[in-house]
Each structure stands twice: as C-alpha cells, then as structure tokens.
C-alpha positions as CSV (number, residue, x, y, z in Angstrom):
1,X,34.9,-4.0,60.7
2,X,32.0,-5.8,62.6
3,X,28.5,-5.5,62.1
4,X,26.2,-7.2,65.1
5,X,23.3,-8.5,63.5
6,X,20.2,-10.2,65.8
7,X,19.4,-13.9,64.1
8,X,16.7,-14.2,66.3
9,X,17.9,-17.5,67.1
10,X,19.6,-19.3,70.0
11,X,23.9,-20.5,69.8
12,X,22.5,-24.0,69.1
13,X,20.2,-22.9,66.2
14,X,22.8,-20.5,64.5
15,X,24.9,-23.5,64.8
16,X,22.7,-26.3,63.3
17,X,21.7,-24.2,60.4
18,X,25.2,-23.1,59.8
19,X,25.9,-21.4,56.3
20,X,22.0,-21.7,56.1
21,X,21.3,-18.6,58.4
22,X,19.4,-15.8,57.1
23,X,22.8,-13.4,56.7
24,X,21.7,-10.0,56.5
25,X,22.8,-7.9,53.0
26,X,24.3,-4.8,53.5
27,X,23.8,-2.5,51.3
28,X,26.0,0.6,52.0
29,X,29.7,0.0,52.7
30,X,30.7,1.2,57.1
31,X,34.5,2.0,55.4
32,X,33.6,4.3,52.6
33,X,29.9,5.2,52.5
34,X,29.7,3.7,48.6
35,X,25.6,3.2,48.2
36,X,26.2,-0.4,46.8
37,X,25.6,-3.9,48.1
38,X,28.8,-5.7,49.3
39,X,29.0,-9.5,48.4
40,X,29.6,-11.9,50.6
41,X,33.6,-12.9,50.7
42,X,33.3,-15.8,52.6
43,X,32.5,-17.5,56.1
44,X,35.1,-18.4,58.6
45,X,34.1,-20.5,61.4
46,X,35.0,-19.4,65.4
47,X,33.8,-21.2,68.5
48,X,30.6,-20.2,70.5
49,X,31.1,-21.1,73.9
50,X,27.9,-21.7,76.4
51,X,28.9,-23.2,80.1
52,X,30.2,-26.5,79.0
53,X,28.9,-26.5,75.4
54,X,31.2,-25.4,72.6
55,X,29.5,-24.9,69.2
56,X,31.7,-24.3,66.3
57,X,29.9,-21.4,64.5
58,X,29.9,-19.8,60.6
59,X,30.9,-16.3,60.6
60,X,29.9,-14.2,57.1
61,X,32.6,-11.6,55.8
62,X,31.1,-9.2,53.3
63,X,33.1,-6.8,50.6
64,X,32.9,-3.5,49.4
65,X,33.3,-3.7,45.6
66,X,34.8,0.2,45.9
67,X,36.9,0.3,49.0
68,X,37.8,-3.9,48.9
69,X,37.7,-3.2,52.8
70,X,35.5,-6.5,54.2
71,X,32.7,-6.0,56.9
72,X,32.1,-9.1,59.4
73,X,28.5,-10.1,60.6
74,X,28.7,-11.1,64.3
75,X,25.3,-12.5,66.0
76,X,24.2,-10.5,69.1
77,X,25.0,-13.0,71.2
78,X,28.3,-13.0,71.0
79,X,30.7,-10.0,72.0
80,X,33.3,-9.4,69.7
81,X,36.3,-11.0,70.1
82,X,34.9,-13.0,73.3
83,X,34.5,-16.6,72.7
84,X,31.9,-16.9,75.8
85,X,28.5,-16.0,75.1
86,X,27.3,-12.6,76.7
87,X,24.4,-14.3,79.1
88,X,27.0,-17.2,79.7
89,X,29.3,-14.5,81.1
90,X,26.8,-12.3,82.4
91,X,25.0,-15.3,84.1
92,X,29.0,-16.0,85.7
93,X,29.1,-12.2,86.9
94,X,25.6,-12.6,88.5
95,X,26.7,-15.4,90.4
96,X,30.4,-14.5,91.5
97,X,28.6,-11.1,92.4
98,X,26.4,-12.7,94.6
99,X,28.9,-14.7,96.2
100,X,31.4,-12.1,96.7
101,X,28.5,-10.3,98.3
102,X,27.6,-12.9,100.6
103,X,24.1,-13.1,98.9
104,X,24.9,-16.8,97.1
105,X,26.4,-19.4,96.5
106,X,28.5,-20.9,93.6
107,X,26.2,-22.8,91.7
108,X,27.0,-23.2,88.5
109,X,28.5,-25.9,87.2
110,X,31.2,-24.7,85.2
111,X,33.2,-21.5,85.5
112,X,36.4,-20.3,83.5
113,X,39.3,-20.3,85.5
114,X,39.6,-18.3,88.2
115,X,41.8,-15.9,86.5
116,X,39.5,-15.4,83.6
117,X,36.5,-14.5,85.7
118,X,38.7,-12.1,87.6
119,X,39.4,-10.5,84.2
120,X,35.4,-10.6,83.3
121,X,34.7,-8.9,86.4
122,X,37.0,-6.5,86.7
123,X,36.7,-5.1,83.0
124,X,33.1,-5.3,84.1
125,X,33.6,-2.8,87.0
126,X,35.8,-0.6,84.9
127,X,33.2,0.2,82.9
128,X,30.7,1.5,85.6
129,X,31.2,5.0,85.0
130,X,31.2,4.7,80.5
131,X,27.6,2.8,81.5
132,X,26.5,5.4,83.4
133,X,27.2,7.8,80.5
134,X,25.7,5.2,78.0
135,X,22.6,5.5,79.7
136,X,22.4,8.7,79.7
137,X,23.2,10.1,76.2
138,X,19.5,7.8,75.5
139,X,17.6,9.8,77.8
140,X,17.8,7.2,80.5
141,X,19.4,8.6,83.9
142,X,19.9,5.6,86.4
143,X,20.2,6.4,90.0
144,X,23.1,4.5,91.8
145,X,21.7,3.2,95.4
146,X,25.2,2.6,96.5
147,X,28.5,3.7,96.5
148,X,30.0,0.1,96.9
149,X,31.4,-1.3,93.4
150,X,30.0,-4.8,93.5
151,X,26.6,-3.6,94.6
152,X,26.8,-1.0,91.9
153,X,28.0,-3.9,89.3
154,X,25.1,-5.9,90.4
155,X,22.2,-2.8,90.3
156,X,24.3,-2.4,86.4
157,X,23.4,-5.6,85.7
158,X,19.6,-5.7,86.1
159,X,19.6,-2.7,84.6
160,X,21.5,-4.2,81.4
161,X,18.9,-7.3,81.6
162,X,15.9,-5.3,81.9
163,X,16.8,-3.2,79.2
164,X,17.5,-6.5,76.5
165,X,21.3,-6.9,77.2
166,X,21.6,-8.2,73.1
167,X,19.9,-5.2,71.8
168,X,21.7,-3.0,73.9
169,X,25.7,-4.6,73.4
170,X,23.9,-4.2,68.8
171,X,23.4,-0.4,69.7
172,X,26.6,0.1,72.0
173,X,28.6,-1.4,68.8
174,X,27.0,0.5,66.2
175,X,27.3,3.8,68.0
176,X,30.7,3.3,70.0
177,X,32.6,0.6,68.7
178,X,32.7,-0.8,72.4
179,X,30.5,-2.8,74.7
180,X,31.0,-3.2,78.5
181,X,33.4,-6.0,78.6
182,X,35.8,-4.2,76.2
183,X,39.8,-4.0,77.0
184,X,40.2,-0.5,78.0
C-alpha cells in the first residue's frame, strides 16, 4: 500500500538529504486497523524525474508487526507509479494544451516523447468527468465554461493549481486510491 506524505521539501532536497528525510511514523496499520506503530522495513531507491534532471530518490517501506503487510511512503510530489514529477507533467499538459489550442508555443526544453505526452494527456482528459465528481463530494461545484475537451482540460487545470495540486493528488490518494493521471 502507499501512503503520500508532504516533506515540505523540493525533489532536489528530498534527494540530497536522502535516508536523512524526516519519514513520517505511522502508527495504525492501512491493511488491518492494528493500533500499533509499524517499523520501518527498509528504503528502496526509484528515480525522480524533473525536465532534464533525474534524481535518484530513497523511498521508506514500513511493516505491520500483526498483519506483516508493508505500507510505502511516497512524497507528494510524485504520483504513484509515475517516474515524472506531477508539476513537471502538469507544466508539459499546460503547454501542449496551449499549443494544441493555438494559444502557445512549445517552449520547453524537454518533452517525453511524443507518445508519452499523448498518453499524459489523454489519461488526463479521461478523467474530466471523475474530477468533476471529485470536486464535488468537497462541497466545491466547478462550472465548465465550455463544452470543448482541451478547453475543459485547461479550465481543470487552474482549477487543480489553485486549489494546491500536491495537497489535493495526498487527499485524492487517501480517499480514492486514484489521482487524475491514473490508468483507467
């Protein structure tokens, strides 16, 4: 199982300090609800991909003493089992948005391949309608100003920013074991 947990810190940080990042303790098993703290099992290491930069990162596995099930801690900003960070890739939607749209150019430097920023964005535009209904089991009832997909993806996207896109992929996790790059 994975648990987000905010650092506070940037990729580069998390990366320096390596097995010296404040891990969180958890102290109630996600598998079977035992009240006790799990110990930590052991770090494997993945890669944290910004634009051009790769960082090789620590990741901390946890155990449940009862169940023997582990529990992962994953910083917010990565998505599980995404190697990009989420503002690298939402920075990349933002822009092939705009272009598609006529409203921008290309600018960044580096971009996956073509066929993996297809696969971002069209994941990305699946999800339109589980946002939507995201939003509004908090409260929160977005009004779409078009009916046009891209225009819709980019209206989703400030609204994702404004709102603390981190803090909102921790809570999307927590409560739905999803986010809005997930493989449907």
């Amino acid at each position: 199982m994975i648990q987000l947990y905010d650092f506070g810190v940037d990729v580069q940080t998390y990366a320096n300090r390596g097995k010296q990042n404040a891990f969180p303790s958890i102290h109630r098993c996600p598998h079977c609800q035992a009240k006790r703290n799990l110990y930590r099992h052991g770090y494997y290491e993945r890669n944290a991909l910004v634009g051009q930069d790769a960082y090789r990162i620590w990741i901390a596995r946890d155990r449940c003493v009862i169940c023997q099930k582990t529990v992962t801690v994953l910083p917010t900003f990565l998505l599980p089992y995404f190697q990009y960070t989420i503002g690298t890739i939402i920075h990349w939607l933002k822009e092939r948005l705009s272009s598609l749209l006529g409203k921008g150019k290309r600018s960044s430097e580096f971009f996956p391949l073509r066929q993996g920023m297809a696969g971002y964005m069209r994941r990305f535009l699946a999800h339109l309608p589980w946002l939507r209904w995201f939003f509004q089991t908090k409260g929160k009832r977005i009004t779409r100003v078009s009916n046009e997909p891209l225009v819709q993806a980019q209206e989703w996207i400030q609204h994702l920013e404004g709102a603390g896109l981190e803090k909102l992929v921790e809570a999307m996790w927590k409560e739905q074991s999803t986010h809005f790059l997930a493989n449907i």
